[in-house]
C-alpha positions as CSV (number, residue, x, y, z in Angstrom):
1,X,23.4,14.9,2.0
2,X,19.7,15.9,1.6
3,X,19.0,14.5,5.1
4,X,22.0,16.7,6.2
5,X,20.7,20.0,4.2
6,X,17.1,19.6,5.8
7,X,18.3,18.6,9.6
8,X,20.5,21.4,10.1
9,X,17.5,24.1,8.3
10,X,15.1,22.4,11.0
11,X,17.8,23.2,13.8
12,X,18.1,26.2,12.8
13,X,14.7,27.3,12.5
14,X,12.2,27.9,15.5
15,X,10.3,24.8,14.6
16,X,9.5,22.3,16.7
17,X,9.5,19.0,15.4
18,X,6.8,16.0,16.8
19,X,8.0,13.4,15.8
20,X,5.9,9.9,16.4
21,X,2.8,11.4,15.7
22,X,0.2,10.4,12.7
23,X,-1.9,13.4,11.7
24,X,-5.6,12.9,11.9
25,X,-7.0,15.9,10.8
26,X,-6.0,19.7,9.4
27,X,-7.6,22.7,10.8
28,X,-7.8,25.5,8.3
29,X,-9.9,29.3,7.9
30,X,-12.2,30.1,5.5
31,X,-9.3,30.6,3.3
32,X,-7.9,27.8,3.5
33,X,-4.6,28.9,5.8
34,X,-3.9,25.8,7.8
35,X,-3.8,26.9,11.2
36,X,-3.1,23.6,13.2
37,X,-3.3,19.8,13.4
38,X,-4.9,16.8,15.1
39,X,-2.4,14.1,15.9
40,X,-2.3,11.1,17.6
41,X,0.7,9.8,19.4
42,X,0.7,6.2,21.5
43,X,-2.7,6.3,21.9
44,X,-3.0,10.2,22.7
45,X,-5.0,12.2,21.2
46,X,-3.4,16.1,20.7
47,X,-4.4,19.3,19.1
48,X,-1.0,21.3,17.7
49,X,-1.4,25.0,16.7
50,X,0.6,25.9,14.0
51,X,2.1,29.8,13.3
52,X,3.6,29.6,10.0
53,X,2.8,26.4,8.7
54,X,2.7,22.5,9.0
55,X,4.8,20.0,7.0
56,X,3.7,16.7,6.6
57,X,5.8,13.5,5.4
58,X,3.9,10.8,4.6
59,X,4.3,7.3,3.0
60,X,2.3,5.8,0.0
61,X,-0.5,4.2,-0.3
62,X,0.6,0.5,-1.3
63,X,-2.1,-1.0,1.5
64,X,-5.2,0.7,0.0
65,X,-6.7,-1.3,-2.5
66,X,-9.3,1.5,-3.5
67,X,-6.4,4.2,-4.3
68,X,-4.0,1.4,-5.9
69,X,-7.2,0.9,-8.1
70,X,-7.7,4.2,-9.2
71,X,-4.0,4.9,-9.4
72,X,-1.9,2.6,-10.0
73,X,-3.9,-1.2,-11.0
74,X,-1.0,-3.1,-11.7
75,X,0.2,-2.9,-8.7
76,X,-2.3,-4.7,-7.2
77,X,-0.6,-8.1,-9.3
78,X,1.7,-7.8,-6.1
79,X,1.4,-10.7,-4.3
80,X,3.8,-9.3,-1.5
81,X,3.5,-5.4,-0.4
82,X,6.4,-4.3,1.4
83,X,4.6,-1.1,3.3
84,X,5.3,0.8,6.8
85,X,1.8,0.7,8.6
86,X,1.4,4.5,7.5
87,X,1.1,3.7,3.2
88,X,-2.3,3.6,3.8
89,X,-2.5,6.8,1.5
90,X,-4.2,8.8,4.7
91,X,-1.1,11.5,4.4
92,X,-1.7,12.0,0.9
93,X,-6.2,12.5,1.2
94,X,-4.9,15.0,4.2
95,X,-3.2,17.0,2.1
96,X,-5.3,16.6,-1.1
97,X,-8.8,17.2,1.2
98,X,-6.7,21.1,2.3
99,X,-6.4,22.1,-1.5
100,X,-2.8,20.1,-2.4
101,X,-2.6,18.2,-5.9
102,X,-0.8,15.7,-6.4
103,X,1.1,14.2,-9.3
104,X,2.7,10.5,-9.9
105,X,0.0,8.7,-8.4
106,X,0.4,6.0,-11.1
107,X,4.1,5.3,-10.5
108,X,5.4,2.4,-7.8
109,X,8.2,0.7,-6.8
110,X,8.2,-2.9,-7.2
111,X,11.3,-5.1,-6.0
112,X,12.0,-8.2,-8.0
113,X,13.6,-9.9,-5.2
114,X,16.4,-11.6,-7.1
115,X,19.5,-12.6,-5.2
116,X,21.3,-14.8,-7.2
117,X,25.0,-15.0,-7.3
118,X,26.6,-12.5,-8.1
119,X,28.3,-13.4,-11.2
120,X,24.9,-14.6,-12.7
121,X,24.8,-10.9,-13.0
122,X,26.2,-11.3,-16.5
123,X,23.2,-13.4,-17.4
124,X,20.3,-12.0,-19.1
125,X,16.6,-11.3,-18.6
126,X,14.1,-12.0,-21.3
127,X,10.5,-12.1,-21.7
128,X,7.9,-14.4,-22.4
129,X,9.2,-13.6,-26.0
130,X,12.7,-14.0,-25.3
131,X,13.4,-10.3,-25.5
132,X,15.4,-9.1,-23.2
133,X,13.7,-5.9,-21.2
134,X,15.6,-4.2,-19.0
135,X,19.6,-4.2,-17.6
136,X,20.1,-6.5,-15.2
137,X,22.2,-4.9,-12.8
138,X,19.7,-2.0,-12.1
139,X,18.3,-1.7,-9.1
140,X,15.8,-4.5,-8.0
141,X,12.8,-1.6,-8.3
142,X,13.3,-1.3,-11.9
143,X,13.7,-4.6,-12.3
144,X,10.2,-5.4,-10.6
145,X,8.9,-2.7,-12.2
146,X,10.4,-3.7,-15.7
147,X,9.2,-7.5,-14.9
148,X,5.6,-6.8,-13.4
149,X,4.2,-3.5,-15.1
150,X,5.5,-4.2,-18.3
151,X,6.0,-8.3,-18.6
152,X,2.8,-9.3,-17.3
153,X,5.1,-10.5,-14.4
154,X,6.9,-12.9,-15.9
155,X,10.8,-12.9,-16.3
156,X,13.6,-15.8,-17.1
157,X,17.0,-15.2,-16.4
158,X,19.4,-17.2,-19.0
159,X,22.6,-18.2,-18.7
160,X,25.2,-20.3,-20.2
161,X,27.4,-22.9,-18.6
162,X,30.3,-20.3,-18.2
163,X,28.9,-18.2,-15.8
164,X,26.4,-20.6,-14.2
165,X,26.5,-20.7,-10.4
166,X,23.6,-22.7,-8.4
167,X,22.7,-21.2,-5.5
168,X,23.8,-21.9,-2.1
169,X,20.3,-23.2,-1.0
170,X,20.0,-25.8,-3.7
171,X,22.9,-27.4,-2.6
């Protein structure tokens, strides 16, 4: 619905949209108006001037290693980073480098990539202690998150005999 909302304002509006591009560099006065925009686009270097303003979308930055450090360290215990070629936090130094702040840094979204059977969904995930941390049928980024940030990575799913299923690939 909020894809909806925002396509139909954009249609509406004189704005042209480039899509396919990855901004390089903002141009901006003295007084730090942005004016306009370096992009890049297959290999094509373009200059956009810009009337009333420029709106950059931009992913993360779970491929830098410097900004995961100062950000968000945990993180960096991910030995798989699931990441469009863009999270290399270059949207988010544009933005900061024309005045923007930003806020969050520290928080990420880590998938525990648990697809066991379904009805082992009534099973329970404890800690290295035993305690159990976090619902289990939440969405597998808090589950990461709950397993990884907060567990020192480690998780055990227990079950009893009623409900145990093995999975299909064990077979």
């Amino acid at each position: 619905l909020l894809m909806q909302k925002l396509c139909a304002a954009v249609d509406a509006s004189p704005a042209r949209v480039a899509a396919d591009h990855r901004c390089t560099a903002l141009y901006q006065d003295h007084q730090g108006r942005i004016h306009g925009v370096a992009a890049e686009s297959f290999g094509e270097e373009r200059r956009i001037r810009a009337r009333q303003g420029v709106v950059i979308t931009t992913g993360g930055f779970v491929l830098n290693d410097d900004m995961l450090l100062k950000h968000a360290p945990l993180a960096l215990r991910c030995g798989m980073r699931v990441a469009a070629t863009g999270d290399d936090g270059s949207g988010i130094r544009l933005g900061v480098a024309a005045g923007g702040a930003t806020i969050h840094m520290d928080s990420v979204s880590i998938s525990l990539p648990i697809t066991q059977p379904w009805g082992l969904k009534r099973g329970i995930l404890v800690n290295q202690q035993g305690q159990r941390f976090v619902n289990e049928d939440t969405y597998y980024g808090r589950l990461g998150e709950a397993a990884l940030l907060h567990n020192d990575g480690r998780s055990y799913m227990v079950v009893d005999h009623g409900i145990f299923e093995k999975p299909e690939y064990m077979e």
